[in-house]
N, C-alpha and C positions, 0 to 999 in steps of 0.2 A: 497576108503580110501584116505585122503589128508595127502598126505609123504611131510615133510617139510624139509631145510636145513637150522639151527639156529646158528649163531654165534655169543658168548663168547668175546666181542673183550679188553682185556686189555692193558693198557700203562703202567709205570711206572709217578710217579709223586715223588714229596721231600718226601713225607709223608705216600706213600704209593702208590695203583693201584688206577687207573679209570677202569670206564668200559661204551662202546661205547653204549648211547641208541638213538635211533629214534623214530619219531613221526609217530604213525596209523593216515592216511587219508583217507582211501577207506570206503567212508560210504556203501559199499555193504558187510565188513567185519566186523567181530565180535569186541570188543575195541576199535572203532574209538577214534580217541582222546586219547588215552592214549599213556605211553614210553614203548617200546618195545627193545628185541634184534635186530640186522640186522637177515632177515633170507628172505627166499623166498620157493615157491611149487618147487616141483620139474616134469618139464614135461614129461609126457609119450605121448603126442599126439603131431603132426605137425599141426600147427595151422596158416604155413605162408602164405598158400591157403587167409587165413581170416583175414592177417592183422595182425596175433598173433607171438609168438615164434616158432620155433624149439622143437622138444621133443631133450632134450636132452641124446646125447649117453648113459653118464653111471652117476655115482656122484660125480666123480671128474668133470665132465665138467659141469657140475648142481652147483657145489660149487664154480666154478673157476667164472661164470658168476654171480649167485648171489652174490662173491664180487665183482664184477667189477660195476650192479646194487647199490649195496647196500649199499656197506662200502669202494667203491671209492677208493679201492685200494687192491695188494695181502698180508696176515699178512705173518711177517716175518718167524713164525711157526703157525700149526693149529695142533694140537691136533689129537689122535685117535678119531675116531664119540663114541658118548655116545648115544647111542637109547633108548627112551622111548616112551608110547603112551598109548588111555586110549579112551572111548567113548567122555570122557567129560571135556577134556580140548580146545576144537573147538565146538563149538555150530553148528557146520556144520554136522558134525558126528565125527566119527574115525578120531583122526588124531596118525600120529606117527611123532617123531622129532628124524631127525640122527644133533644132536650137537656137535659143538667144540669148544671146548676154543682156542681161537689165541693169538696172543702174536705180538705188534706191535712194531715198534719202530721207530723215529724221522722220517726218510722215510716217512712211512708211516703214520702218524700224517701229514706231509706237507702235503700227495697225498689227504688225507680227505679235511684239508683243501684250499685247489686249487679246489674242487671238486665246492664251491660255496656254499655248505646248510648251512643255516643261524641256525641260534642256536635255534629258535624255530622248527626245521626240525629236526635237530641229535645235540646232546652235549654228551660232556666225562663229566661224574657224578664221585665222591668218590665212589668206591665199596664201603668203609664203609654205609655210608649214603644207600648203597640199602642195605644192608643186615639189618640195622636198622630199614626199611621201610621205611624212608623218601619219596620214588616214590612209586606210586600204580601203577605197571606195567603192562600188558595185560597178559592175560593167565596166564601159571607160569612159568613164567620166574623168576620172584623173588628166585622159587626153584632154577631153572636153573641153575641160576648164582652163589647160595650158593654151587649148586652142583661141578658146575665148579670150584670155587676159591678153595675148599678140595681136588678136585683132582687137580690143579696145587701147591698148598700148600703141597700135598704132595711127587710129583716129583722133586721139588726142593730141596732135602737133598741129593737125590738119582740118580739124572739125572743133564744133562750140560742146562737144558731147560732154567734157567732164563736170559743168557747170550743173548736168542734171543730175550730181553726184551730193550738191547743194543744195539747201533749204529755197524754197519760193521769193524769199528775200535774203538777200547777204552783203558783206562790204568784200569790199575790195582785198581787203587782208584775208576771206577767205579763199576767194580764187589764189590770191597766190600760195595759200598752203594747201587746194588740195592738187594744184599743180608741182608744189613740190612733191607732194608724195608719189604721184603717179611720175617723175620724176622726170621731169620738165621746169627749167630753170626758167621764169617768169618774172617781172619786178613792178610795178605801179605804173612805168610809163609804158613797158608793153601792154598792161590792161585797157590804159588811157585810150592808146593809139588803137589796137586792134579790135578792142570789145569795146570800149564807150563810145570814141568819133564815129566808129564803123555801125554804130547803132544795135548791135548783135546783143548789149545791154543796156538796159534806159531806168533813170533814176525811177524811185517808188516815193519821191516826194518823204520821203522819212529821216530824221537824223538818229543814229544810236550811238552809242559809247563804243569805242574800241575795243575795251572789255567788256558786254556784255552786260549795262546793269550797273559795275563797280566805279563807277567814274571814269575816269582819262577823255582824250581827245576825242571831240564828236568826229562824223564819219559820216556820209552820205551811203545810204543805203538803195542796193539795186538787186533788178528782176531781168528775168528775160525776156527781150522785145518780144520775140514769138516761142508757141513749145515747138517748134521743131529747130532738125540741126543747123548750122550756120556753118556751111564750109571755106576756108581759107585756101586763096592763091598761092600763099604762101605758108612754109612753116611756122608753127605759133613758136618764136623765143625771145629771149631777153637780146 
């Protein structure tokens, strides 16, 4: 059976998400040529007798290396694994896919690109435009991905998750736009109320500019109290 480990890799953009695809090259595999997720097999045999890999320990060390292979950097969250699997989405046989949606941010967009792959190798696409079709992507990933954005779509009313979509420190004016993108109506005294008193974010002792550098109104600048998620009793809105 080929157990595979596939990643979901979104950014934020003005306008909305991207989502991270790469190019199939291995003509011994099935959609050469086409866009794909990042993802890689996961090894159960030791193969460095032959010049091969390591089986690796368990699947976080199977997923730690497929990104470091694949997507050139660690995301700033990854998701619970989504499994699925079927005879015939791998023309090989059985395959099964433990999937996660990650969640990058500025970091990690550098570490890609630092990494060297030129655009015809990996590009960040408009999620929209894949869920339109616009790509014909390998296997089904296209579900994939549709699968993915519903489930991060729907953690974000309810969860601290799209905050890891943001830099390690931000103002306030960014949560509310990338909550607007992900499209969730938000305003300063929901941040107040539900992320600042609630402690889910805590000052960084820093003041910056509104704009960035250009002048205007200072701005107290924040982090997240902890890296993990912060769930809500309630839905997050304005």
């Amino acid at each position: 059976m080929i157990v595979t480990i596939d990643l979901i890799c979104f950014k934020l953009n003005e306008d909305g998400l991207d989502v991270l695809l790469i190019k199939r090259h291995n003509p011994a595999r099935p959609d050469v040529g086409k866009w794909a997720i990042p993802g890689g097999f996961v090894y159960e045999q030791d193969l460095t007798n032959e010049g091969g890999e390591p089986a690796d320990e368990d699947f976080d060390s199977a997923r730690r290396r497929i990104c470091r292979q694949k997507v050139h950097t660690y995301p700033n969250f990854i998701s619970e694994p989504m499994v699925d699997g079927n005879p015939k989405r791998d023309e090989a046989g059985w395959s099964v896919s433990i999937a996660h949606y990650a969640l990058l941010n500025t970091r990690n967009v550098e570490q890609i690109s630092n990494a060297g792959m030129n655009d015809s190798q990996m590009r960040w696409v408009s999620l929209k435009d894949v869920l339109e079709g616009s790509y014909q992507l390998a296997f089904d990933h296209q579900t994939m991905i549709a699968q993915a954005w519903k489930k991060l779509r729907a953690a974000v009313e309810y969860t601290s998750v799209a905050l890891f979509l943001l830099d390690e420190e931000f103002l306030v004016a960014d949560i509310i736009a990338a909550y607007r993108v992900l499209g969730v109506d938000v305003n300063r005294m929901t941040v107040k109320r539900r992320l600042i008193d609630s402690g889910v974010i805590v000052s960084a002792n820093k003041i910056a500019s509104t704009n960035r550098g250009k002048g205007g109104k200072p701005a107290q600048v924040y982090r997240l109290a902890e890296s993990c998620v912060t769930y809500f009793q309630t839905c997050l809105r304005s």
